[in-house]
C-alpha positions as CSV (number, residue, x, y, z in Angstrom):
1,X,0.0,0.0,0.0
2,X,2.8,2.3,1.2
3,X,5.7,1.3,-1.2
4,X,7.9,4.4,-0.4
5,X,7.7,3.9,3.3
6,X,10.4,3.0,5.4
7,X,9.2,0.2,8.2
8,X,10.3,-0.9,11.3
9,X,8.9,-4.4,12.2
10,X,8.8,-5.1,15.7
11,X,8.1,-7.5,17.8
12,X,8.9,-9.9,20.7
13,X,9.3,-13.1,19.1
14,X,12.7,-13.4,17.4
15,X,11.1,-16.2,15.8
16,X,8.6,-14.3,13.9
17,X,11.1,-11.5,12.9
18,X,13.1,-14.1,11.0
19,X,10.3,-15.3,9.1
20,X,9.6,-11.9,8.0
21,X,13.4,-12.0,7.5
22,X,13.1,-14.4,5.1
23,X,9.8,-13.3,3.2
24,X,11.1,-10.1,2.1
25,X,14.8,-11.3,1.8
26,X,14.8,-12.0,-2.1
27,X,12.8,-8.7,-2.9
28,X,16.0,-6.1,-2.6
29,X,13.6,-3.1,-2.2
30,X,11.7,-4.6,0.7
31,X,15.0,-5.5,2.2
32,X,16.7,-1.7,1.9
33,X,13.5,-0.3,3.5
34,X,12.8,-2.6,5.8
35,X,14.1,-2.6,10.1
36,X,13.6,-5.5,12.2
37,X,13.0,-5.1,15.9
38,X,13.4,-7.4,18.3
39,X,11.2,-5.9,21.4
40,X,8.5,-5.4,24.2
41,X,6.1,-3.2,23.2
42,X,4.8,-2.1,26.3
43,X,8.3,-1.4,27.0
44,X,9.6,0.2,24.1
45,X,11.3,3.8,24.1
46,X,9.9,5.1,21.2
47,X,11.6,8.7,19.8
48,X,8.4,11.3,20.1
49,X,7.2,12.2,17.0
50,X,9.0,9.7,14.2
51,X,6.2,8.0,12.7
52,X,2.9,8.4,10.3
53,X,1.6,5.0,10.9
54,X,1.2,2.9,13.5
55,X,-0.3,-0.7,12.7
56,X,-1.0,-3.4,15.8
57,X,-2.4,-6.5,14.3
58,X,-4.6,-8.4,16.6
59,X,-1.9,-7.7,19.8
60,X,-3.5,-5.7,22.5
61,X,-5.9,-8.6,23.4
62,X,-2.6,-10.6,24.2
63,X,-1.7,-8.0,27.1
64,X,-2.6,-8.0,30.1
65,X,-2.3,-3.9,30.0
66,X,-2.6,-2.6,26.7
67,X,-2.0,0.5,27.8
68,X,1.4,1.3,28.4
69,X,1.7,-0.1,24.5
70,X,-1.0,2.2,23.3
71,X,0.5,5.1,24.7
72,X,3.7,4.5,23.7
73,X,2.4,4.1,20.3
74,X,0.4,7.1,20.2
75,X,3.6,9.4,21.7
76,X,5.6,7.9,18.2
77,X,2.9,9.2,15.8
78,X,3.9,12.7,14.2
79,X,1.0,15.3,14.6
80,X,-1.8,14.3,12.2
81,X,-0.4,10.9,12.4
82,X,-2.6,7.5,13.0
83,X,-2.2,4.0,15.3
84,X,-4.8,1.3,13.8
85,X,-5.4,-1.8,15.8
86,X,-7.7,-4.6,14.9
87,X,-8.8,-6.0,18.0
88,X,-12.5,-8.7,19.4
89,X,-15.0,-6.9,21.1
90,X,-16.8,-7.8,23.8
91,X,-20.3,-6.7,22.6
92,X,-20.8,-8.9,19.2
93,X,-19.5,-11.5,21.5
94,X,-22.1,-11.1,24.4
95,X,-24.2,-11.7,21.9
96,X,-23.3,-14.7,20.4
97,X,-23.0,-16.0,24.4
98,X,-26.5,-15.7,25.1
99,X,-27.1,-17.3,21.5
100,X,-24.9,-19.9,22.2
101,X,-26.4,-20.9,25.7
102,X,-29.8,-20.7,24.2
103,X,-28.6,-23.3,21.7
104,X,-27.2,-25.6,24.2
105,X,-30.2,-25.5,26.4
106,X,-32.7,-26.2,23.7
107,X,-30.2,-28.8,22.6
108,X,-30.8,-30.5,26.2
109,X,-34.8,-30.6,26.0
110,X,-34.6,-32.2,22.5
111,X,-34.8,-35.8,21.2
112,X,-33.8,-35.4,17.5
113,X,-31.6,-33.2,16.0
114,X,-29.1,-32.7,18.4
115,X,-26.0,-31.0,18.7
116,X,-23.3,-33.6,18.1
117,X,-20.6,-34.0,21.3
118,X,-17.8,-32.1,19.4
119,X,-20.0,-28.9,18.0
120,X,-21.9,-28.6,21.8
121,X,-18.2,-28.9,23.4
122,X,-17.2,-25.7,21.1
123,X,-20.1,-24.0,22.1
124,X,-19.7,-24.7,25.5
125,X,-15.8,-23.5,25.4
126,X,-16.8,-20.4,23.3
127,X,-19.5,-19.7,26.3
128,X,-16.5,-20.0,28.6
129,X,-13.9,-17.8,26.9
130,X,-16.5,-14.9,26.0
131,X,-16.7,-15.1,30.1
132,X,-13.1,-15.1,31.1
133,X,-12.4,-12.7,28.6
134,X,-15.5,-10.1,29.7
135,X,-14.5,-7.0,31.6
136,X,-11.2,-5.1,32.5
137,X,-10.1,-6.9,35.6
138,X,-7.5,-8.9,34.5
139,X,-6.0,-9.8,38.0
140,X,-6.6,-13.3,38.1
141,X,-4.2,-15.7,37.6
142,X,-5.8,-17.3,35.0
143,X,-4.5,-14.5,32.8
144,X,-1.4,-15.0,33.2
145,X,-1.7,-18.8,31.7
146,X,-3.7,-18.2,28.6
147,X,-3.3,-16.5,25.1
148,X,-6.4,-14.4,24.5
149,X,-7.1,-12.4,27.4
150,X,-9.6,-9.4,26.4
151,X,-12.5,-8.6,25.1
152,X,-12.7,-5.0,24.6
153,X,-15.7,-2.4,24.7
154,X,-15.2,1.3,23.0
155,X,-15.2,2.8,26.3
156,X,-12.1,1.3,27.4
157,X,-10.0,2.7,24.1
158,X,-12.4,6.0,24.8
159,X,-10.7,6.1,28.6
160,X,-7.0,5.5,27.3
161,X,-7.5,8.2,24.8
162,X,-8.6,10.9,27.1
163,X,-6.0,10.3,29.5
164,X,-3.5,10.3,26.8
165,X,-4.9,14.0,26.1
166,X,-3.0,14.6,22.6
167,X,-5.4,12.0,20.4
168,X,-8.6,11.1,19.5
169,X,-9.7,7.5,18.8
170,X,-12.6,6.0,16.0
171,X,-14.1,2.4,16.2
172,X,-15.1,0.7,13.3
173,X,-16.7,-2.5,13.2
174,X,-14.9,-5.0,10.6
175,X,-18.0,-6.5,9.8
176,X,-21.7,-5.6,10.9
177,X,-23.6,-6.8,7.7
178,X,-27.0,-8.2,8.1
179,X,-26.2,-12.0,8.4
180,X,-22.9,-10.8,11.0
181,X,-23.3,-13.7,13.7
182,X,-24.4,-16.4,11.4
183,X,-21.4,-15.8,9.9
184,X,-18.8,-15.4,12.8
185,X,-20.3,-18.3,14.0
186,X,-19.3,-20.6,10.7
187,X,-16.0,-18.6,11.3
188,X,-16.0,-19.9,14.7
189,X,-16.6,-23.1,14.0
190,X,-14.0,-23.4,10.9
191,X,-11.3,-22.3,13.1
192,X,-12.2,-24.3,16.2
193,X,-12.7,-28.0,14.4
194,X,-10.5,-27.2,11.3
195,X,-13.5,-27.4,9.2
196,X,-14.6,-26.2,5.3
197,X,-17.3,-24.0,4.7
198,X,-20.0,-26.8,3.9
199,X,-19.1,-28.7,7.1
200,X,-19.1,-25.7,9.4
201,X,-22.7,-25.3,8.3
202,X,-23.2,-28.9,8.5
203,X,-22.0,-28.6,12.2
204,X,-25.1,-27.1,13.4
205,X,-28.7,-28.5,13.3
206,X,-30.9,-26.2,11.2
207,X,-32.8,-25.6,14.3
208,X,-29.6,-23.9,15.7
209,X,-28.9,-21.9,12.6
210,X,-32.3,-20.7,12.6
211,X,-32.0,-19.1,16.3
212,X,-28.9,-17.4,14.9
213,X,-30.9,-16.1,12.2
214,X,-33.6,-15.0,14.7
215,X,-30.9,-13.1,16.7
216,X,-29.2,-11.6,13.3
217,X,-32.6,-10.3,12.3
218,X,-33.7,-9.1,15.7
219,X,-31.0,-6.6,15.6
220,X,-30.5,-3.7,12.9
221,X,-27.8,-2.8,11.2
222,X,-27.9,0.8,12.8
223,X,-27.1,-1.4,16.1
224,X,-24.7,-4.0,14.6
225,X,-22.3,-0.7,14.3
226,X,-22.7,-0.7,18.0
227,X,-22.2,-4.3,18.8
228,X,-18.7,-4.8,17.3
229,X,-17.7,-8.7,17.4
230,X,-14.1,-7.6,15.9
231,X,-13.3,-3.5,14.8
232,X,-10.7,-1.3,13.7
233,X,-9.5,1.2,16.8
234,X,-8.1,4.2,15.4
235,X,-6.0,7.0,17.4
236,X,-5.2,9.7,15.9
237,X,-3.0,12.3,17.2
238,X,-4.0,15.7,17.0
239,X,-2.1,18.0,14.1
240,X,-0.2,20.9,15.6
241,X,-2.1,24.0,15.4
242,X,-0.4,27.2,13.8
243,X,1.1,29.8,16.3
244,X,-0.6,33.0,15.3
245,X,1.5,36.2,16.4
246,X,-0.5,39.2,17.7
247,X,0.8,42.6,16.8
């Protein structure tokens, strides 16, 4: 997108860095313009004011304080300058919880058509981890065992921003189309059982796809904006205003 920019590619996995190492190692362009950074984020001591452009691919989740890595990000960006995350939400995903659970008791009262053990097990685990995950105490132990370890809402970003002072910060839903938790909900179950399209909706019982439809149509698209399962966080920092001298 950006092929005159000058990068620097950070992160804390050295093993990581040397794959992108040796992606962009037989294009010489890439290679000239490209800095790898072995590093913490929430550590980092970026020099105020060097960058345009901040990208954070699905990595605030991972922290147990995003914070400190926001901020440090933000103090980077020049004036006028933008960090872009793409992180889960905690809203889309409430939703999908009380979908899920719905599914799984209905599943219980039924004599046909049920769930089979591995499809209610994934619903069961997805219940659980929408749960951990849910709200900003992050205090428990348990947080410092697993991967994924937030689900985020806009007034947690909304916070950070203020007490930064020098930004502002947008969230935009990835996805809040019409059909959105039918379809994170094949994505789901793709991801979780290594399935194709066809089986993930093969996975589910009608009956169960037709409560997600119930709860997709339930809910407008005006609202969908508001009930972000995944989005795009967006600071911007604020451009320098011109000093104006008074005679």
């Amino acid at each position: 997108m950006f092929p005159e920019a000058r990068i620097v590619a950070t992160d804390l996995s050295e093993t990581l860095l040397a794959i992108l190492r040796d992606h962009i190692g037989q294009d010489v362009a890439a290679r000239q313009r490209t800095a790898l950074v072995c590093l913490d984020a929430t550590r980092a001591e970026f020099t105020e004011s060097s960058v345009d452009l901040v990208i954070g691919a699905a990595i605030l989740h991972h922290l147990i304080d995003p914070a400190p890595c926001i901020q440090r990000a933000c103090l980077a960006l020049r004036p006028g300058g933008m960090a872009v995350f793409f992180e889960p939400f905690e809203a889309g995903n409430a939703v999908l919880r009380m979908a899920y659970e719905r599914i799984l008791a209905d599943d219980a009262t039924r004599d046909c058509e049920r769930l089979s053990e591995t499809t209610a097990h994934t619903l069961r685990a997805l219940v659980n981890d929408f749960k951990v995950r849910a709200g900003s105490d992050k205090s428990a132990d348990i947080f410092r065992r697993i991967d994924d370890k937030w689900l985020f809402t806009r007034s947690y970003f909304a916070a950070i921003a203020a007490e930064i002072g020098f930004v502002s910060v947008e969230v935009t839903p990835l996805w809040a189309g019409a059909d959105v938790f039918v379809m994170q909900t094949g994505t789901y179950l793709k991801l979780a059982q290594g399935l194709t399209n066809d089986q993930a909706v093969a996975a589910l019982p009608g009956w169960a796809w037709d409560v997600l439809r119930s709860v997709d149509a339930a809910i407008s698209l005006e609202l969908k904006r508001d009930l972000p399962l995944e989005a795009r966080v967006t600071f911007r920092r604020e451009p320098r205003r011109p000093v104006v001298a008074r005679m």
